[in-house]
N, C-alpha and C positions, 0 to 999 in steps of 0.2 A: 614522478613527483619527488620535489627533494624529503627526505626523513625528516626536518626541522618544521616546516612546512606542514606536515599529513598528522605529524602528532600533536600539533597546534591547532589544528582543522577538529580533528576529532576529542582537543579536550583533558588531551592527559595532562598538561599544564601550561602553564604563560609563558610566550617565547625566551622572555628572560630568563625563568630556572631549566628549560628547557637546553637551553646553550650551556646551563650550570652542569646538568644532565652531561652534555658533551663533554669538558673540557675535566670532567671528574671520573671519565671511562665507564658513567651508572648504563650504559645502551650497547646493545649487543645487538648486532645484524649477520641471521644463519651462523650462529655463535662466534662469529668474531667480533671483538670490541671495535665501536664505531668512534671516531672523534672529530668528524666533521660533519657540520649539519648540512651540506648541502650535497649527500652521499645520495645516488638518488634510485631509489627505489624502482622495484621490478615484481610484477605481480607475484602473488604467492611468498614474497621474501618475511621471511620470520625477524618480530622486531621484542626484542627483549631489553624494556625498562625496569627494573627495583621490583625483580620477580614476577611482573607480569609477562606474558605473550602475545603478541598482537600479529595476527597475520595481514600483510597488504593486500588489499582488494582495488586496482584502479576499480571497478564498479562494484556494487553491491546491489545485491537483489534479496528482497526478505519480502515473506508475506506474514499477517498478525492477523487474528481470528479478532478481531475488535466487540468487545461486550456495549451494552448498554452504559448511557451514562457517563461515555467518554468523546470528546469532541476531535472531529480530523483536522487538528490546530497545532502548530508547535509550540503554543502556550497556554494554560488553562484559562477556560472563561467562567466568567461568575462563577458558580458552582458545582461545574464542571470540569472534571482532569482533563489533559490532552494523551492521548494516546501517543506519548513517548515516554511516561511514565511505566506502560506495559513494557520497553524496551531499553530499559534502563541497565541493563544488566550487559549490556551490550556494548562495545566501543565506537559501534557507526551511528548510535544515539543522534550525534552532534551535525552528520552529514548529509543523511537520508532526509526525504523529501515523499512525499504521498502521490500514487496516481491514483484521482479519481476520490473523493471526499465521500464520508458516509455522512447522513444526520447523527445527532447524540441520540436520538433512540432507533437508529438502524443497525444492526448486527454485521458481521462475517468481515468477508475479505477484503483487507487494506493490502496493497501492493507500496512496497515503500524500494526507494532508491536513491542513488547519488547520481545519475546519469542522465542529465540536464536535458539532452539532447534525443535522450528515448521519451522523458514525460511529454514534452513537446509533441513528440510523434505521436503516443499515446494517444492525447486528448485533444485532439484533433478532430474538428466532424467530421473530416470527409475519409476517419479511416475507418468507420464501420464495424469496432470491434466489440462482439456484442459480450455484455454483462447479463450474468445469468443471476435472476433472485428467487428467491423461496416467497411467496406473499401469501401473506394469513388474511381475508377479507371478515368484515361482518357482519356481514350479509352471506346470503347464497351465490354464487354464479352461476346464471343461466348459460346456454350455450350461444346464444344469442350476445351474451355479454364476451364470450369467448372471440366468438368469433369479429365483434368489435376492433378489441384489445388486438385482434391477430391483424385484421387491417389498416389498423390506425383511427387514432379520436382525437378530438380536439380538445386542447390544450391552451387557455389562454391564447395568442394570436397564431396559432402553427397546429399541422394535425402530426401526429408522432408516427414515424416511422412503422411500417410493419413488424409486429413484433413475433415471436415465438413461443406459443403458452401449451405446456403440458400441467395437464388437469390429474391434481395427485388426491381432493375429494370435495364436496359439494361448494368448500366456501377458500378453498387452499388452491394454489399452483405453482408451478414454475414458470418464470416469464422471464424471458431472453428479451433486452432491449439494443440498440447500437448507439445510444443516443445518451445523453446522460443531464439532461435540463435541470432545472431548479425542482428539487421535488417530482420528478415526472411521474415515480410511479402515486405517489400518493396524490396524483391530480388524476393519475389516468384512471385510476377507481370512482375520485370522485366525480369523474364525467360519466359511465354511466352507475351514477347511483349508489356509487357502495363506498366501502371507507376501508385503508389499510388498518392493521389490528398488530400486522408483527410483518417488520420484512428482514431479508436476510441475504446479504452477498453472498453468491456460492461460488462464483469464477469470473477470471476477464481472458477474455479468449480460451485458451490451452491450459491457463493457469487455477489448477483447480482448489479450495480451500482442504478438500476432501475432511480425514480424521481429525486434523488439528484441533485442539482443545480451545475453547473462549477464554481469552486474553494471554494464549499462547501465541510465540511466534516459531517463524525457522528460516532459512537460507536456501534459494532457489538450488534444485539440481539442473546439472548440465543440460541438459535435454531440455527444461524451462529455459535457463536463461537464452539458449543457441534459436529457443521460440521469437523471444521476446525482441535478439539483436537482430533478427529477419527485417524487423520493419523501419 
């Protein structure tokens, strides 16, 4: 990608002072002075404007531990933030894109990226990649309700895929889904009988939220990303 281009994408200024930038020697590329914006960029290439440092990423893969109270929107709604203010501090703020939407009051794992051509693949039905949640019920689950959830329930006009649920204590689980409908876990409780209380992203595939702190983020390791470009 050319440099004129990618620092325009991501926001460091209006192409106009951006070419001012060039033709005033302020941008350094792997410490040499750069003076034409259409120098064109190679991943990992170190980019130094008026003392900042910006490493080049053709893709970016970040994961964000999403709180409460924050919408998976790149613009705030009513009275709620969008979860790019958690990521503000960052310069692929302006590029990255969401796989996979949480509600404002569901918790954990936002996988965010710039790679058009992977969300596509991602969220796809027919790729079966399942989403692991934490779900607080308020009610009891019986085993009976378990093993429901494990065969699929109905849902509005569809029965949901068989799901995967490890029973962590009388009214809590872990529920694996492949599926990702409007709401599906808080309807799959309410088919039989009971109501979500707290739920919580913990992974998508391989990708796990693990330690990460709520409304912390980080940047996929190799071993993630070389996951994620398999598909």
């Amino acid at each position: 990608m050319r440099v004129d281009k990618y620092l325009s994408n991501i926001g460091i200024a209006s192409r106009k002072d951006i070419a001012y930038f060039f033709k005033q020697g302020l941008i350094y590329i792997n410490g040499n002075m750069c003076l034409k914006g259409d120098f064109k960029l190679k991943n990992n290439d170190e980019i130094e404007i008026d003392g900042k440092k910006i490493i080049y990423k053709e893709n970016i893969y970040m994961i964000l531990n999403k709180p409460v109270n924050y919408v998976s929107s790149n613009k705030d709604e009513s009275s709620y933030l969008s979860y790019k203010h958690l990521i503000s501090d960052t310069y692929y703020i302006e590029i990255v894109e969401i796989v996979g939407r949480l509600d404002v009051d569901t918790t954990g794992l936002l996988l965010l990226t710039n790679n058009g051509k992977l969300i596509h693949k991602l969220i796809h039905p027919k790729k079966d990649i399942f989403k692991k949640y934490y779900v607080k019920a308020k009610e009891i689950l019986s085993e009976d309700d378990i093993k429901k959830l494990e065969s699929g329930v109905k849902i509005d006009d569809f029965i949901t895929k068989p799901a995967l649920v490890k029973r962590l204590s009388e009214n809590e689980i872990e529920l694996s889904i492949s599926e990702g409908k409007f709401h599906q876990i808080k309807k799959m409780l309410l088919s039989i009988n009971n109501e979500v209380v707290k739920l919580h992203r913990l992974s998508i595939g391989e990708i796990q939220l693990g330690d990460l702190e709520i409304g912390k983020y980080r940047f996929l390791n190799q071993n993630e990303i070389n996951y994620l470009e398999k598909f």
